[in-house]
VEXPATI-69293 format. One record per residue (C-alpha): z negated, y, x negated. Coordinates in steps of 0.25 Angstrom, whole numbers, padded with zeros to 4 digits. Each point is the difference from the previous one (the first is absolute). Example, Ala and Ser with C-alpha at 12.3 -4.5 7.8 and 13.67 -1.06 7.14 Angstrom:
REM VEXPATI-69293
<r c3="-0031" c2="-0018" c1="-0049"/>
<r c3="0002" c2="0014" c1="-0006"/>
END
This chain:
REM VEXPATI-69293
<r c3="0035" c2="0191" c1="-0067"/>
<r c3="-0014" c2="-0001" c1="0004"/>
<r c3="-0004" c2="-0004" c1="-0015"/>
<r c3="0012" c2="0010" c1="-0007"/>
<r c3="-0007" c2="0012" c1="0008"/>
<r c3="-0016" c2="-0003" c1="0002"/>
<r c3="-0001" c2="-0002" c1="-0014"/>
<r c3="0006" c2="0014" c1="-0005"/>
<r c3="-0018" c2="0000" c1="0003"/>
<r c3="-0010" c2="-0009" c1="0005"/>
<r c3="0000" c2="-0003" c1="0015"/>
<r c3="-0010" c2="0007" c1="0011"/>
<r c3="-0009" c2="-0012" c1="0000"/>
<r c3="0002" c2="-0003" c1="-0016"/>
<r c3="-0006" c2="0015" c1="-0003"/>
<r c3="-0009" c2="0000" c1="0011"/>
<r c3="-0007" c2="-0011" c1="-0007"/>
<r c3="0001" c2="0005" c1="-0014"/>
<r c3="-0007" c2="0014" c1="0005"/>
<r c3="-0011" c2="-0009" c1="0008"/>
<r c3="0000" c2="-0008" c1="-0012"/>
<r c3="-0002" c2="0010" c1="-0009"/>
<r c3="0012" c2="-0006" c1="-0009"/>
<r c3="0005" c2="0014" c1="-0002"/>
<r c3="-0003" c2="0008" c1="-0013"/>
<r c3="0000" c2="0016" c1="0003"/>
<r c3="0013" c2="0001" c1="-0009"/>
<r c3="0007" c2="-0012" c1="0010"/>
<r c3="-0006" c2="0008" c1="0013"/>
<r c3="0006" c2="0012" c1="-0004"/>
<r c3="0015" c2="-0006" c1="0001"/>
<r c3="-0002" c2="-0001" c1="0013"/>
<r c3="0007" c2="0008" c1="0011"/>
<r c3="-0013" c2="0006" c1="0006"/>
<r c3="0007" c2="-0005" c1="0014"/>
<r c3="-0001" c2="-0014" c1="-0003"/>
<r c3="-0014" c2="0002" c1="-0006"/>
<r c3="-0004" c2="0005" c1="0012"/>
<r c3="0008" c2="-0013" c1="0009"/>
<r c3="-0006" c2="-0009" c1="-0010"/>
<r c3="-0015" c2="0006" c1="0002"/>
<r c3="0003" c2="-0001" c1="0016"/>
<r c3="0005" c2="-0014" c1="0000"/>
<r c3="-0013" c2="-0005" c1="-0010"/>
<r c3="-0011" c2="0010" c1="0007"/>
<r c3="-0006" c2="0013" c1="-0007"/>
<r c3="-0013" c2="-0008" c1="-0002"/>
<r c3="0007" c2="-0011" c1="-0008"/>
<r c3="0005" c2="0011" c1="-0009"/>
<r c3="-0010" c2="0008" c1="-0002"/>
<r c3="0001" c2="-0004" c1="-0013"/>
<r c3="0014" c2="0005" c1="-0002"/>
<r c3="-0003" c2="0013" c1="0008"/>
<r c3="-0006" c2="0007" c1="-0014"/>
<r c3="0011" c2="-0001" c1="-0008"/>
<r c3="0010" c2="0004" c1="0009"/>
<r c3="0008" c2="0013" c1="-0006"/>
<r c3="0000" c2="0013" c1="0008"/>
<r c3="0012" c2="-0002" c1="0007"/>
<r c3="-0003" c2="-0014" c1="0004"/>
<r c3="-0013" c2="0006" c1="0006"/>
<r c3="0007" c2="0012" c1="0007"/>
<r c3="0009" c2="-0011" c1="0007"/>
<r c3="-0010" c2="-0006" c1="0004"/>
<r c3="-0006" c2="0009" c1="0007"/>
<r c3="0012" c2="0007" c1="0005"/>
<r c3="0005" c2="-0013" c1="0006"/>
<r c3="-0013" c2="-0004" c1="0007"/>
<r c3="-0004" c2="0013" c1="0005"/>
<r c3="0010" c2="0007" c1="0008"/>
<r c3="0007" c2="-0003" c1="0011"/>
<r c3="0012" c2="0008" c1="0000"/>
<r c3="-0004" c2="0014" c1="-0003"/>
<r c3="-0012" c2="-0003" c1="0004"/>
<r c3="-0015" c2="-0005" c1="-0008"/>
<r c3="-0005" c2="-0013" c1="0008"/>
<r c3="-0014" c2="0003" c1="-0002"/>
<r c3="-0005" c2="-0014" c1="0004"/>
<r c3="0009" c2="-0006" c1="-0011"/>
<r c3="-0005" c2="0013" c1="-0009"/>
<r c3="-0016" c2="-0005" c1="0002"/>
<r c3="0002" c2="-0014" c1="-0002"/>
<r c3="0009" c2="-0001" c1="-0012"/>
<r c3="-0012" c2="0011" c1="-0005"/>
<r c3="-0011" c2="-0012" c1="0003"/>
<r c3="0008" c2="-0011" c1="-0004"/>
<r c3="0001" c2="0008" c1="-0014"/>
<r c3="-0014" c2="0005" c1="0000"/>
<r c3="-0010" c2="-0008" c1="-0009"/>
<r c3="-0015" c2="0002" c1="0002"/>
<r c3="-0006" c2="-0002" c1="-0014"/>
<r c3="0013" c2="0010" c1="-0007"/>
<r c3="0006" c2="0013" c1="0002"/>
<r c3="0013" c2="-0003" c1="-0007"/>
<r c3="0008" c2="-0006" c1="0014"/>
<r c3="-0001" c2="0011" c1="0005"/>
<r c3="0002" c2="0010" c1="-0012"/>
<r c3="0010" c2="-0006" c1="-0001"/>
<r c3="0006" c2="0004" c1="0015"/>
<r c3="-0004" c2="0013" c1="-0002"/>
<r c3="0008" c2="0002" c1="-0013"/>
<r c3="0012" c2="-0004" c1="0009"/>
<r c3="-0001" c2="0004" c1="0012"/>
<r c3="0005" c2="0012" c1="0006"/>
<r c3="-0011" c2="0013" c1="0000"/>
<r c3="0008" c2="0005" c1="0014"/>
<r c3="-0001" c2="-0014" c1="0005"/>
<r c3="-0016" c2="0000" c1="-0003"/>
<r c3="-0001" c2="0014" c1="0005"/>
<r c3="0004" c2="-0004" c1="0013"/>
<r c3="-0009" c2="-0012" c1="0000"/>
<r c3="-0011" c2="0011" c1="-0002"/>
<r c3="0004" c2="0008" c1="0010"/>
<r c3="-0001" c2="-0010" c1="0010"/>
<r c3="-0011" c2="-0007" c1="-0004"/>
<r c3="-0009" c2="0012" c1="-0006"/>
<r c3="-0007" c2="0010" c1="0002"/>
<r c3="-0004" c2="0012" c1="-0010"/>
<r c3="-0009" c2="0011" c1="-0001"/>
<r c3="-0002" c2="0009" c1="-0012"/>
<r c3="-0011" c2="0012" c1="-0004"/>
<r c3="0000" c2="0011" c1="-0011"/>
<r c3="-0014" c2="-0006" c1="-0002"/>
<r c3="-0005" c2="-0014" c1="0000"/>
<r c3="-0007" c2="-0006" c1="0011"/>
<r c3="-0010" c2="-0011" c1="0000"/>
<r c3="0003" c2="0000" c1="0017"/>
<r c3="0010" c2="-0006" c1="0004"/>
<r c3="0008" c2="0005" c1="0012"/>
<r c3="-0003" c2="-0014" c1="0009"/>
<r c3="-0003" c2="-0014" c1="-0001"/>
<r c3="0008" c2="-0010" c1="-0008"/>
<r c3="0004" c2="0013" c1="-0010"/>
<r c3="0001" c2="-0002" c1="-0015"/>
<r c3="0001" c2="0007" c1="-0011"/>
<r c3="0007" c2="-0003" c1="-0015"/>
<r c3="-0004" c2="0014" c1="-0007"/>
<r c3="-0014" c2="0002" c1="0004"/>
<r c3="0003" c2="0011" c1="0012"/>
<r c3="0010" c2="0005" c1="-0003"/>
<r c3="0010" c2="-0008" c1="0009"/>
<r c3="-0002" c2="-0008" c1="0011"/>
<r c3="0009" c2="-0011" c1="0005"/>
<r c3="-0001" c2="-0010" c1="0013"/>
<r c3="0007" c2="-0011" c1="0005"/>
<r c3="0008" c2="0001" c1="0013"/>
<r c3="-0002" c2="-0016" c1="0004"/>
<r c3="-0005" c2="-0012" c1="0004"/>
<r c3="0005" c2="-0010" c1="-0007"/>
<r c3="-0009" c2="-0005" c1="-0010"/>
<r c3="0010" c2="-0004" c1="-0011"/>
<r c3="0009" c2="0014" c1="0000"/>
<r c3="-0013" c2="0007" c1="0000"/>
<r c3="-0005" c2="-0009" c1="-0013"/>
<r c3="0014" c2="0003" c1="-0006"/>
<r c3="0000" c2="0012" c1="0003"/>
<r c3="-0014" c2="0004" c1="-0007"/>
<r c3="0006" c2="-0009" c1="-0011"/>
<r c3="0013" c2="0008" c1="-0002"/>
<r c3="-0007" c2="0013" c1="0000"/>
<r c3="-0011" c2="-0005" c1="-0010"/>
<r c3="0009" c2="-0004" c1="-0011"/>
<r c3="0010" c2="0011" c1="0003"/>
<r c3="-0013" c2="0010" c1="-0002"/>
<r c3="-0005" c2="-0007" c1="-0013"/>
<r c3="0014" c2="-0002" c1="-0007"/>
<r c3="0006" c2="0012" c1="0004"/>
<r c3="-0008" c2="0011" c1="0007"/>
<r c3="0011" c2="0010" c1="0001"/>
<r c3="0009" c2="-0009" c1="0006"/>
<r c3="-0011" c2="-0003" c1="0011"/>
<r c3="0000" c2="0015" c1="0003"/>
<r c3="0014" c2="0000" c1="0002"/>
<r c3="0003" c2="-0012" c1="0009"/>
<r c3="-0012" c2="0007" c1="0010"/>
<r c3="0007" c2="0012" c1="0000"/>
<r c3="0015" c2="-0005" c1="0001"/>
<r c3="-0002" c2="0000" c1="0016"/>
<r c3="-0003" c2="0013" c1="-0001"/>
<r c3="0013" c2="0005" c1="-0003"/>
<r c3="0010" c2="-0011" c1="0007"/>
<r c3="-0005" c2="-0007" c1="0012"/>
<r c3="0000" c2="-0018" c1="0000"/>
<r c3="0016" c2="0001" c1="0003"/>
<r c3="0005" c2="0009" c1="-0011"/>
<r c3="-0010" c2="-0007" c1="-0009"/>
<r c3="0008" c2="-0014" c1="0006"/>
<r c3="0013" c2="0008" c1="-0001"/>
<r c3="-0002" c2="0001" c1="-0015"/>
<r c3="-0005" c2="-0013" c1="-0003"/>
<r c3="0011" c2="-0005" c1="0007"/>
<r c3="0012" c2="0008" c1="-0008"/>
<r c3="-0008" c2="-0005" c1="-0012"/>
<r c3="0001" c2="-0015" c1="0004"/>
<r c3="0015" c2="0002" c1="0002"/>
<r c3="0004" c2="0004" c1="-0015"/>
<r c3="-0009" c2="-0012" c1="-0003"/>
<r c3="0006" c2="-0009" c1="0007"/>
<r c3="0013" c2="0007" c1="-0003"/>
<r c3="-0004" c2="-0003" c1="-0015"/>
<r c3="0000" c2="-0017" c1="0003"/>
<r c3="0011" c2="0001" c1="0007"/>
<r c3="-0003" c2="0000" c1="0015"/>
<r c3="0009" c2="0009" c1="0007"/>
<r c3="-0001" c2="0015" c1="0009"/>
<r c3="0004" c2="-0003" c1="0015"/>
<r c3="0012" c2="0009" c1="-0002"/>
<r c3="0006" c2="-0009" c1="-0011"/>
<r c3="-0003" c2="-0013" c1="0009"/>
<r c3="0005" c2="0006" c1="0011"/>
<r c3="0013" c2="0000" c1="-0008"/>
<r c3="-0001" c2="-0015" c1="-0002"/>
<r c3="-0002" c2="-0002" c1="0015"/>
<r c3="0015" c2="0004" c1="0004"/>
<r c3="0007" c2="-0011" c1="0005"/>
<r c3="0013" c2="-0004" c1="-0005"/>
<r c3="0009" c2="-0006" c1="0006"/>
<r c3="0006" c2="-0013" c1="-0005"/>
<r c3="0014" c2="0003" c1="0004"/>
<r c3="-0002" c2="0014" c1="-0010"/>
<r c3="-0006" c2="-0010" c1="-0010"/>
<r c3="0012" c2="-0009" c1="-0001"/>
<r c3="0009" c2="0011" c1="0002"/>
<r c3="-0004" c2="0006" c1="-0014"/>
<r c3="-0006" c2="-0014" c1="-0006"/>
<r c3="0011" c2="0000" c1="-0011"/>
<r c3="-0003" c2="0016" c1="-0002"/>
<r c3="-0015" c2="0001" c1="-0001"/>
<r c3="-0009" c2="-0003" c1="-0011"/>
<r c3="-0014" c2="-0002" c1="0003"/>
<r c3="-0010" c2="0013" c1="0001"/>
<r c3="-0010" c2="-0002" c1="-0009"/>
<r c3="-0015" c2="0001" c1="0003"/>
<r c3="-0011" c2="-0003" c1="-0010"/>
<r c3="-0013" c2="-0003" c1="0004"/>
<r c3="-0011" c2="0006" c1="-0009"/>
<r c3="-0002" c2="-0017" c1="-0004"/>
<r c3="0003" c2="-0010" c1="0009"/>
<r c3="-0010" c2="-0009" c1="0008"/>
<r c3="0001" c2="-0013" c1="0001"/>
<r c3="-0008" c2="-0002" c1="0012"/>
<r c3="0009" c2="0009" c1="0007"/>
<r c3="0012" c2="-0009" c1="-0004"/>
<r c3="-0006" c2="-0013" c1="0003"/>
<r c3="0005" c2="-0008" c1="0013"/>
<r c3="0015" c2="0004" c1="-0002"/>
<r c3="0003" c2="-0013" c1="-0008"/>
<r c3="-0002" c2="-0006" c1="0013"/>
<r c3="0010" c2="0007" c1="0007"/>
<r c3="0016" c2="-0005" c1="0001"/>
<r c3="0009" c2="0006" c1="-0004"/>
<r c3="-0007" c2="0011" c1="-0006"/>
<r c3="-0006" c2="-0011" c1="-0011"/>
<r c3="0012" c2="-0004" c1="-0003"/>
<r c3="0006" c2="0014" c1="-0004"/>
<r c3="-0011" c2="0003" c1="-0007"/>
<r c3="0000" c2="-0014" c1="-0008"/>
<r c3="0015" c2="0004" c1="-0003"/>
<r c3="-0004" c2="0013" c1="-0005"/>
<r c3="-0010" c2="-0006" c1="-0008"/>
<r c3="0007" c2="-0009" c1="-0008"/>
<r c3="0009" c2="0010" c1="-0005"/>
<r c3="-0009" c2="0011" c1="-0003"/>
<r c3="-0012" c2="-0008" c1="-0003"/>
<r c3="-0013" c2="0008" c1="-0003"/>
<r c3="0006" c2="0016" c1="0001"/>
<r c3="0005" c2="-0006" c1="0013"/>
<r c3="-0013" c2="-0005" c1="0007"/>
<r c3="-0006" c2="0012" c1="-0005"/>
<r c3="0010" c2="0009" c1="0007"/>
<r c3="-0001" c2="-0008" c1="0012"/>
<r c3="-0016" c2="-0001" c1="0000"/>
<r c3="0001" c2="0015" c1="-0002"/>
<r c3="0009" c2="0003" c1="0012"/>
<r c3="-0007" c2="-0010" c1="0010"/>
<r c3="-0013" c2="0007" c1="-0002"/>
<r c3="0007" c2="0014" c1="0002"/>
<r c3="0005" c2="-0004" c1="0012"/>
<r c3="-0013" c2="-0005" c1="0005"/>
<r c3="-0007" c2="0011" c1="-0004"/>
<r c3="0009" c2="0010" c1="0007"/>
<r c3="-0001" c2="-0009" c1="0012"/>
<r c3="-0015" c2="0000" c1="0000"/>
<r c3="0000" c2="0017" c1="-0001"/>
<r c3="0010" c2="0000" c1="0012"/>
<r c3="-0004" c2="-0010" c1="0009"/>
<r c3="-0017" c2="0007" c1="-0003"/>
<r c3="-0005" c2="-0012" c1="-0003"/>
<r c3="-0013" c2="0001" c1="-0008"/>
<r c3="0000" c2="-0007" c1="-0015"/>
<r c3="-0015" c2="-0005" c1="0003"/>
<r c3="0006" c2="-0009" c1="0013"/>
<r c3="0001" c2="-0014" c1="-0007"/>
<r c3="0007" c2="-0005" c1="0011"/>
<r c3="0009" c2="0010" c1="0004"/>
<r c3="0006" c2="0001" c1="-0014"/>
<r c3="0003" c2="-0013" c1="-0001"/>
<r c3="0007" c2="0000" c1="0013"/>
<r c3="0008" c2="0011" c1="-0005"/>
<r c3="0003" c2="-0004" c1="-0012"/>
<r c3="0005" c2="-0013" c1="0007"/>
<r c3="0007" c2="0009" c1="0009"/>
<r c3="0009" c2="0008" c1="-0012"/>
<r c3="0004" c2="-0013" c1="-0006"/>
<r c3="0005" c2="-0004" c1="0016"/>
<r c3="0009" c2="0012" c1="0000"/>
<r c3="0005" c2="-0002" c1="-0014"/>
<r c3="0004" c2="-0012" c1="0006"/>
<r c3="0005" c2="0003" c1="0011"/>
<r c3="0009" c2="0011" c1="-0005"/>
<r c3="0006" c2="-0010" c1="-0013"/>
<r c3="0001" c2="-0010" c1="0012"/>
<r c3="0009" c2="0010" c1="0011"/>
<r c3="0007" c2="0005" c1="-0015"/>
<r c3="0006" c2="-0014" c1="-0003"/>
<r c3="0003" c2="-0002" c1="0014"/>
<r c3="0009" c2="0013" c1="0000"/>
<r c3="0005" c2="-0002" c1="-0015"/>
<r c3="0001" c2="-0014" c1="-0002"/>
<r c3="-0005" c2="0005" c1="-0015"/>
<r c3="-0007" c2="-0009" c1="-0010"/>
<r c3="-0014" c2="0004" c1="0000"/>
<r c3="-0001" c2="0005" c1="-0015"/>
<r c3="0010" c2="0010" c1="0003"/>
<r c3="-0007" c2="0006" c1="0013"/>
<r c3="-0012" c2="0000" c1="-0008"/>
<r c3="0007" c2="0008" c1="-0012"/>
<r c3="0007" c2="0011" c1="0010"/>
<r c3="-0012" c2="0001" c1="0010"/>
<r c3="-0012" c2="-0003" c1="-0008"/>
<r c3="-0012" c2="-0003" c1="0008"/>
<r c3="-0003" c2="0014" c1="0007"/>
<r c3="0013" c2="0000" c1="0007"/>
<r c3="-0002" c2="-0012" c1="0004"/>
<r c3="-0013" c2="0003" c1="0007"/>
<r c3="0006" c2="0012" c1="0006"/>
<r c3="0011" c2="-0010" c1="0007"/>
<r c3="-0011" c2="-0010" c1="0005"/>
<r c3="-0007" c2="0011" c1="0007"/>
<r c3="0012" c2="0004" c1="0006"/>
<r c3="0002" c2="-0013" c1="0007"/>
<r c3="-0016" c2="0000" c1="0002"/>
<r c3="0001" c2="0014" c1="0005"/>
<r c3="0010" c2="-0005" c1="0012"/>
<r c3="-0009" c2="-0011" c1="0004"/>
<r c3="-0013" c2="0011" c1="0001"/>
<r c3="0012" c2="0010" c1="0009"/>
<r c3="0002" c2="-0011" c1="0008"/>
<r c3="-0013" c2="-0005" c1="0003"/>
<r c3="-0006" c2="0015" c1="0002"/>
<r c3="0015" c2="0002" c1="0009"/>
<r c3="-0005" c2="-0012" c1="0009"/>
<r c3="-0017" c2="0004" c1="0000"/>
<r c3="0006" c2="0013" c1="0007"/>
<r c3="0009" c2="-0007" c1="0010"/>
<r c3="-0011" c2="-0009" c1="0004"/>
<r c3="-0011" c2="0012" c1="0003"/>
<r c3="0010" c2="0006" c1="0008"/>
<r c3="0002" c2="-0013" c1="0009"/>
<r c3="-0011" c2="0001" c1="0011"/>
<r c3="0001" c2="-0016" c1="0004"/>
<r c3="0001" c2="-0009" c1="-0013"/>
<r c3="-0003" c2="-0014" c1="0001"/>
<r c3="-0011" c2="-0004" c1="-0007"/>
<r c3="0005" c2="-0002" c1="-0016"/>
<r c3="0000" c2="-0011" c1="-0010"/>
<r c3="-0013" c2="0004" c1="-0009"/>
<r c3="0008" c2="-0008" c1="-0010"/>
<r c3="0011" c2="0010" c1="0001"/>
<r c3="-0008" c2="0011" c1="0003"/>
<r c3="-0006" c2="-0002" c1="-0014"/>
<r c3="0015" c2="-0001" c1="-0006"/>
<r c3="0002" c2="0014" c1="0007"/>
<r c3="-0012" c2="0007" c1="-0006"/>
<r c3="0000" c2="-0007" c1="-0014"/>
<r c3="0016" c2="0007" c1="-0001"/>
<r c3="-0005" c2="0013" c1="0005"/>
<r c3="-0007" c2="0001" c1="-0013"/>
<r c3="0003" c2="0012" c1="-0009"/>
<r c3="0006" c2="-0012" c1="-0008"/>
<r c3="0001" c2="-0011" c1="0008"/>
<r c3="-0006" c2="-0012" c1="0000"/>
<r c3="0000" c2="-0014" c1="0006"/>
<r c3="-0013" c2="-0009" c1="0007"/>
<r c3="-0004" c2="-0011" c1="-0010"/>
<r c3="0003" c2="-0009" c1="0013"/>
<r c3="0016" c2="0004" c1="0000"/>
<r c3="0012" c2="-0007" c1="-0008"/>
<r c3="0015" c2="0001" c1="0002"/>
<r c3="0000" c2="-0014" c1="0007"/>
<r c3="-0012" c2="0004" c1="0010"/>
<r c3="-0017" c2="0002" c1="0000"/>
<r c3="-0008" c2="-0009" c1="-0008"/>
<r c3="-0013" c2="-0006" c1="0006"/>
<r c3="-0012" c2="-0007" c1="-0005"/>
<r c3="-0003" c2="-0014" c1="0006"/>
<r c3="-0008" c2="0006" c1="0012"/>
<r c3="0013" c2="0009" c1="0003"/>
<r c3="-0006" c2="0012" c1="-0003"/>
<r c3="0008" c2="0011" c1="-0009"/>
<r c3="-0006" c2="0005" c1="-0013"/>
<r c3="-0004" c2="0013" c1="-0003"/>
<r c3="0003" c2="0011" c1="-0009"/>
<r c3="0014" c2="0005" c1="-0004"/>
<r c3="0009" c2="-0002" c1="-0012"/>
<r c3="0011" c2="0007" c1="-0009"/>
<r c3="0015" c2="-0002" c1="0008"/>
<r c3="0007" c2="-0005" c1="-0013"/>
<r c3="0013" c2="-0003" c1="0004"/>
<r c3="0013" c2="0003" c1="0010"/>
<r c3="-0003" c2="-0011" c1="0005"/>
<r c3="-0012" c2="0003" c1="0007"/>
<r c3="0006" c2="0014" c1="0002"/>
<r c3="0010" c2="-0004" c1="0010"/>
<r c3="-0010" c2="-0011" c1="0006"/>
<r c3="-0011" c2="0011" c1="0004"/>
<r c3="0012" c2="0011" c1="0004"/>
<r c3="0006" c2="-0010" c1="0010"/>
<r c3="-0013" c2="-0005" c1="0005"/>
<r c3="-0004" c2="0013" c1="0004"/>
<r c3="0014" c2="0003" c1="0006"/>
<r c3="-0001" c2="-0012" c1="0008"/>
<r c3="-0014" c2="0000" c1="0003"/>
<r c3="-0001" c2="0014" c1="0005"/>
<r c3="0014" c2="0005" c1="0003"/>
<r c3="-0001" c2="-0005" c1="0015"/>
END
């Protein structure tokens, strides 16, 4: 499956080294889905791509910076200032004409508002109104710096210059933008802007991927398995990055290598499509920012778990043959059957946190257990890296690792629900 479905385009490392590379022509860049550009240029570091960074088309520059610059519904000004650093080149003005060509003016307005102060007179002035005031247009207007920080100040100045010299009217109007709407509506705006964007390459509203979110029950599922046919969401283009790891997972792999064989290139391209929908919606629902390396990977880990979890709890229930589940589910049902069984772990473990706060005397509990507990409370469960379904793995001192992982299977399902039941029941 893994060779059928990563090479509908190159893998997240593969294009990460082309970009850092340089092995890309502007034509070549251009097919790309501006969200795997933008998990390739994380993956190889800004730096190694500053190569690419100038040939990028407008929508693969708008992603960027709608991906690595919000968090939710709001601007993460540190990410903000850093990318603008990391773009910035001393000795040329193009990096940063070229931010200013695509970013927001309500975004920048709010920056300004923040960061600057503004004076202006009917008549030009060689005073300035206080230290550290300058002036682009001989007296007439006067501008200040509202911090401390060295490198937003020298951005800062930057931005403005180059603003003032390519385009003076459009410096007038960023300074008077905060005028009229204050740093929130000027945010608000941005922010219903960044949406149709995103909207445009396929990343979805929360109200669509709330819809996604409903758990199904697998006794519905199979109830109508031979009536449904499978709902049909397309992804702007698929994203192999997002798809990759779910080869490694039994016996979703095996149903999508069934499927694979029989529809051949159409079919991975479907299946790469409705993988990265779903992780998509997942991501919008679950407010995880696009920026968080990590995070995203664990998620996308977590959307292929469920998927198999829910074909798994399917042909338990059905005793179908995994091609047809496939061809009357499709993927996103699927999903929504995973959560289901991952939803009645996280009630149970939140059930059990509530009964245990309400018992004044408790023995001391298992830390190893307690960490089962409160990985499963998650808004989408998930397992220590320590636990298994046979019982907790130790290094040679006997210590447990850390971190957590995706749960991929029943399996590990029933294990963590029973533990917790048996652990904290009494």
């Amino acid at each position: 499956m893994s060779n059928s479905l990563v090479t509908r385009g190159a893998s997240s490392r593969d294009l990460a080294k082309a970009l850092a590379a340089g092995e890309l022509s502007a034509h070549e860049l251009h097919q790309v889905s501006p969200q795997a550009v933008y998990i390739a240029i994380q993956q190889a570091g800004l730096d190694a791509c500053r190569g690419v960074v100038p040939m990028l088309s407008a929508e693969q520059y708008k992603a960027i910076l709608d991906f690595e610059c919000w968090r939710g519904d709001r601007v993460d000004e540190d990410n903000f200032w850093n990318l603008l650093s990391t773009l910035d080149e001393e000795k040329s003005l193009e990096p940063i004409g070229q931010f200013l060509d695509n970013v927001d003016h309500e975004l920048l307005a709010m920056i300004i508002s923040r960061y600057v102060e503004t004076q202006t007179f009917e008549e030009a002035t060689d005073q300035p109104p206080g230290k550290y005031w300058h002036s682009p247009d001989q007296g007439f207007t006067w501008v200040h710096f509202k911090t401390e920080d060295p490198e937003r100040y020298r951005l800062l100045g930057r931005i403005l210059a180059i603003v003032f010299a390519a385009q003076p009217e459009l410096f007038y109007q960023l300074i008077a933008m905060p005028m009229s709407a204050t740093p929130s509506e000027l945010e608000e705006s941005s922010y219903q802007l960044r949406l149709r964007r995103l909207g445009d390459i396929g990343i979805p509203e929360h109200e669509q991927s709330a819809e996604l979110h409903s758990p199904l029950s697998a006794e519905a599922a199979v109830e109508r398995l031979r009536e449904l046919r499978p709902e049909k969401h397309v992804a702007y283009q698929g994203v192999v990055a997002l798809a990759e790891g779910a080869e490694r997972i039994r016996p979703l792999a095996d149903m999508l290598d069934q499927v694979l064989q029989s529809g051949g290139a159409e079919a991975a391209s479907e299946i790469l499509e409705e993988i990265t929908y779903i992780i998509n919606c997942s991501v919008v629902y679950f407010g995880i920012a696009f920026y968080e390396q990590q995070l995203m990977s664990l998620q996308s880990a977590r959307v292929h778990g469920a998927i198999n979890i829910g074909l798994e709890r399917v042909s338990e229930l059905s005793g179908a043959n995994l091609f047809d589940i496939y061809s009357h589910l499709g993927l996103v049902r699927l999903y929504r059957v995973g959560l289901s069984e991952l939803f009645v772990l996280r009630d149970r473990a939140v059930s059990m946190s509530r009964k245990i706060e309400k018992i004044s005397a408790q023995p001391e509990p298992d830390q190893a257990a307690e960490a089962v507990l409160g990985c499963a409370r998650e808004a989408m469960p998930v397992l220590p890296m320590f636990f298994t379904p046979q019982g907790f793995l130790s290094d040679e001192q006997g210590k447990l690792p850390g971190g957590v992982k995706a749960i991929t299977s029943l399996v590990e399902v029933r294990a963590a629900k029973e533990l917790i039941v048996n652990e904290f029941a009494s």
